[in-house]
N, C-alpha and C positions, 0 to 999 in steps of 0.2 A: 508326675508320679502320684498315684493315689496311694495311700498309705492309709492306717489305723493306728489311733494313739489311745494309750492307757495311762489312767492315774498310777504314783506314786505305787501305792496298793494294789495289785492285781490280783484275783483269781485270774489265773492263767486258762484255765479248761474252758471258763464260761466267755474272757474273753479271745479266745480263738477261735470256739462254738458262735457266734453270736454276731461279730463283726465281718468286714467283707477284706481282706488281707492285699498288702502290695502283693504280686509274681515274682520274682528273681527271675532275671531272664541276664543272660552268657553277657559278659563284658559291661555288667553294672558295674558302675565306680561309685565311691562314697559320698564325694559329690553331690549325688541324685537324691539325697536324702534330705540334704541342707534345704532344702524350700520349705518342706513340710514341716521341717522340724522350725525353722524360724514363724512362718503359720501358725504355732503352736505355743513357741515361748513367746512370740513379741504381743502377744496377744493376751497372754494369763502371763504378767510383770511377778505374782508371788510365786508360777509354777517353777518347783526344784529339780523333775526330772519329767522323762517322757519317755515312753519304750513304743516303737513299731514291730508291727506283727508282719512280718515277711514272708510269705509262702516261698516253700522250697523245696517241696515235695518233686522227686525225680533227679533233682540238680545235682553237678558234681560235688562231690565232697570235696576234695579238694578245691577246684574253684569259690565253695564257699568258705572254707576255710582261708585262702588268701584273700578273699574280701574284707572278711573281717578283722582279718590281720590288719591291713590296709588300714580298715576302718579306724581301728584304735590306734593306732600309729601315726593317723593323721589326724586325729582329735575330734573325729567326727561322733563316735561312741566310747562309751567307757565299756560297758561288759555286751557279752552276747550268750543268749541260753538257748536251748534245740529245746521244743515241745512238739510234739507228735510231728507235724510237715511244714511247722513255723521255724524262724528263726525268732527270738526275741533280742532286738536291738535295744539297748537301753542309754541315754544320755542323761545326764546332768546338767543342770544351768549353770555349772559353775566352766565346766567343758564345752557349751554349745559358745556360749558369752565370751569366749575365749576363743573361738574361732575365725578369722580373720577375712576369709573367703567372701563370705556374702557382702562384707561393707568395703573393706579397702578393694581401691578402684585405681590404684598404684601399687609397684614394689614398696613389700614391706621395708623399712628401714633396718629391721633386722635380719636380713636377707644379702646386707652387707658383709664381709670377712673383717675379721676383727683384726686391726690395726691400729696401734698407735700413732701421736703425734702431741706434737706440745706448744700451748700457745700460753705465752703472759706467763709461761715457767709452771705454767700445769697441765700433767700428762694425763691423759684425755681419750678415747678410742677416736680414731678418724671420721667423721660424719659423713652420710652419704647426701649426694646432692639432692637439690629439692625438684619434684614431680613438677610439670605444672598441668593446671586442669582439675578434675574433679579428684582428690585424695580419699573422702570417704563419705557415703551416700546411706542411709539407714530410712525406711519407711515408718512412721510411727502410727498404730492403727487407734490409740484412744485420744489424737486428733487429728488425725486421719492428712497428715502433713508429711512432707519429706524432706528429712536435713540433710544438707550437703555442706561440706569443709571444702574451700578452690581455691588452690594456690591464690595469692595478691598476682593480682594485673597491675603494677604500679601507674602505670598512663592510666589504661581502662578503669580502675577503682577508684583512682585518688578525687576523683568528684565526690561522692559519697562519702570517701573517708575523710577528707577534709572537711564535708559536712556535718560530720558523725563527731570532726576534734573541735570543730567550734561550739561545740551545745556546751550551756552554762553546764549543765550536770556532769557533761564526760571531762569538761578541760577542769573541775575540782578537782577531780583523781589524776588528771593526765598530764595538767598545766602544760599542752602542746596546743593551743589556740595559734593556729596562722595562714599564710595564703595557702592556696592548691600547691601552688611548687614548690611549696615546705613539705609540704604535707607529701609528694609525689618524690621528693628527695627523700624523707624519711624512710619510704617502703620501697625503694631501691635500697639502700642503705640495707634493712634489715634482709632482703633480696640477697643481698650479695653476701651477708655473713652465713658461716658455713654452722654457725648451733644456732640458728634462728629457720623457723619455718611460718611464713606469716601467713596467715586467710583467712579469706572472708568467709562467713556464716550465712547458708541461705535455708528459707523453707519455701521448697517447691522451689520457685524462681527469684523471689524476693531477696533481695540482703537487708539482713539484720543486724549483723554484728561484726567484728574484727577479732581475730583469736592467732595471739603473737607464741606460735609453741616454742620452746628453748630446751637445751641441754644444760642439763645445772652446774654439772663441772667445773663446766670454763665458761659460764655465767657471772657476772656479779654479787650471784650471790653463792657460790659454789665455796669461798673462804669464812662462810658465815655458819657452815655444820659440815661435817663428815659425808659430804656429796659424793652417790657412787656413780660408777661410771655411766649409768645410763635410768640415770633420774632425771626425769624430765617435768618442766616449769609450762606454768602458763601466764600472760597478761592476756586482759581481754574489756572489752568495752562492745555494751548490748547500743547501738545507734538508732533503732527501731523499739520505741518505748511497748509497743502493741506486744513484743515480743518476751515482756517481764511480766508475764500474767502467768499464772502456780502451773497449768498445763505445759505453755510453752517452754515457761523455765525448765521446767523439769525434764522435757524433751532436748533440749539444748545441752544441760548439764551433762546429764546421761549419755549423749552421742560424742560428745567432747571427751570429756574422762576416759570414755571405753574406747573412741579412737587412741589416745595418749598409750593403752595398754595394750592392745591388737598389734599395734604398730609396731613394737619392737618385744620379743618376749621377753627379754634378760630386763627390761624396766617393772622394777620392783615397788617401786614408791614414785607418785609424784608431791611435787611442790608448788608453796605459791608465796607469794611474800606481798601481800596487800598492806595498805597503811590501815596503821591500829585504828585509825576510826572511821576505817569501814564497816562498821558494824552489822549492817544485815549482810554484805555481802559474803565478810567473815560466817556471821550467823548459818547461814546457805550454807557455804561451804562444810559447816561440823554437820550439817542434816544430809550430806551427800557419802560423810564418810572418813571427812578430816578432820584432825587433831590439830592443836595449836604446841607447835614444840617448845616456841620461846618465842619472846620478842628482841627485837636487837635496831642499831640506828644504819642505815643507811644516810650516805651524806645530806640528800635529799629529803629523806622521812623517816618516820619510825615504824619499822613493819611488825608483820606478827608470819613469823615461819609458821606455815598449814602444811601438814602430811598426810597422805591417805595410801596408806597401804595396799599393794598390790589384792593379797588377801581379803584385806575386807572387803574389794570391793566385788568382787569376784564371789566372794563368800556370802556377804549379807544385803549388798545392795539390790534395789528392787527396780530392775530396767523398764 
């Protein structure tokens, strides 16, 4: 679909004079707009909004009217304005970035019906099974790489991950240094629990990391704050040192978080419970968006509760 994108600020007259317009042609879906518009945002990280000029000159009125209806409805545009044979499409980053379409490459989990259940005497929404294969896939064009989230293969991975738990640096935080079939028990284990979703981190075809997502609930750490139903955790250890350099981090961080948010839309905050001297990682974490609410002891360690609001990130953060 070729389109036409406009700043923030338009003159309208000059740019519908001057540019070359998508057509509207019978049985466009909203859909079809998603390419162009990701085109547009993943490419300008500070752009806030983006409006395509639509020709529409002859078309039903009605049929554009249920398009746009459509549109908004499915979070594809926030407003739509008529200019002489244009339609003006207008998004926001805060509604494109929220759109779940172009990256989950599974059923959302919030695609599930809301049911309860109760485990360890805390009542809990029912979690939906975990996907396996590719979850979510995002291109990043300013290093020109593509992250992908894949379910754990507990047989197929656990060579890596068990390579990735014996490095001096990961088993400081992880203190899980042991064979392969510790290490292949372990992520069966997290496999089989129904608030854990465990995968590995690739760019392009490489793995890099391990990323243990969780429901905070009926987590361990769900009795340590006012955890809502569908606040979701992460653990995580980068295995691929290449892969902690400020570009890539920041391509990582960013696909993570905003999968955690796409994924379910009623998840309003996530969490993180790192040991208090983690200090850059903590550090990271407040430059992405999160707060430190408190610190408190796990029997294990003393952590520091991180939250990042749904809001903020969606609001200020820069993809």
């Amino acid at each position: 679909m070729n389109v036409s994108f406009y700043p923030e600020a338009i003159d309208r007259e000059s740019a519908v004079a001057d540019r070359t317009s998508a057509e509207w042609h019978a049985g466009m879906t909203p859909d079809e707009l998603l390419p162009a518009l990701g085109e547009l945002f993943c490419g300008e990280p500070s752009r806030r909004s983006a409006t395509i000029a639509l020709l529409s000159k002859g078309s039903d009125p009605l049929a554009i009217e249920a398009f746009v209806t459509r549109a908004i409805a499915e979070g594809v545009i926030d407003t739509a304005q008529s200019f002489d044979d244009h339609l003006l499409l207008t998004t926001s980053r805060r509604t494109f970035w929220q759109q779940p379409r172009p990256w989950l490459k599974s059923t959302a989990s919030g695609a599930m019906p809301l049911n309860y259940t109760v485990t360890q005497e805390r009542r809990h929404p029912l979690r939906p099974p975990n996907a396996k294969g590719v979850i979510y896939e995002r291109y990043f064009p300013l290093i020109g790489m593509t992250l992908s989230l894949r379910t754990v293969d507990a047989q197929a991975d656990a060579d890596v991950f068990s390579e990735w738990m014996n490095l001096d640096r990961v088993a400081y935080f992880w203190d899980q240094k042991g064979t392969r079939a510790e290490h292949a028990a372990y992520l069966e284990e997290r496999l089989a629990d129904p608030h854990m979703h465990p995968m590995i981190g690739y760019f392009d075809d490489k793995p890099f990391g391990y990323f243990e997502f969780y429901w905070a609930k009926e987590d361990r750490l769900g009795p340590f704050y006012d955890a809502g139903d569908f606040d979701r955790g992460l653990h995580l250890l980068i295995g691929d040192a290449q892969f902690q350099s400020s570009g890539k981090l920041k391509a990582w961080w960013s696909g993570v978080l905003h999968y955690m948010f796409i994924d379910e839309p009623r998840t309003q905050r996530l969490v993180g419970e790192p040991r208090v001297d983690h200090v850059r990682h903590i550090a990271y974490m407040h430059r992405m968006g999160f707060y430190t609410l408190k610190e408190f002891d796990f029997p294990h360690k003393r952590a520091a509760l991180t939250v990042l609001e749904r809001e903020t990130f969606f609001n200020d953060f820069k993809f």
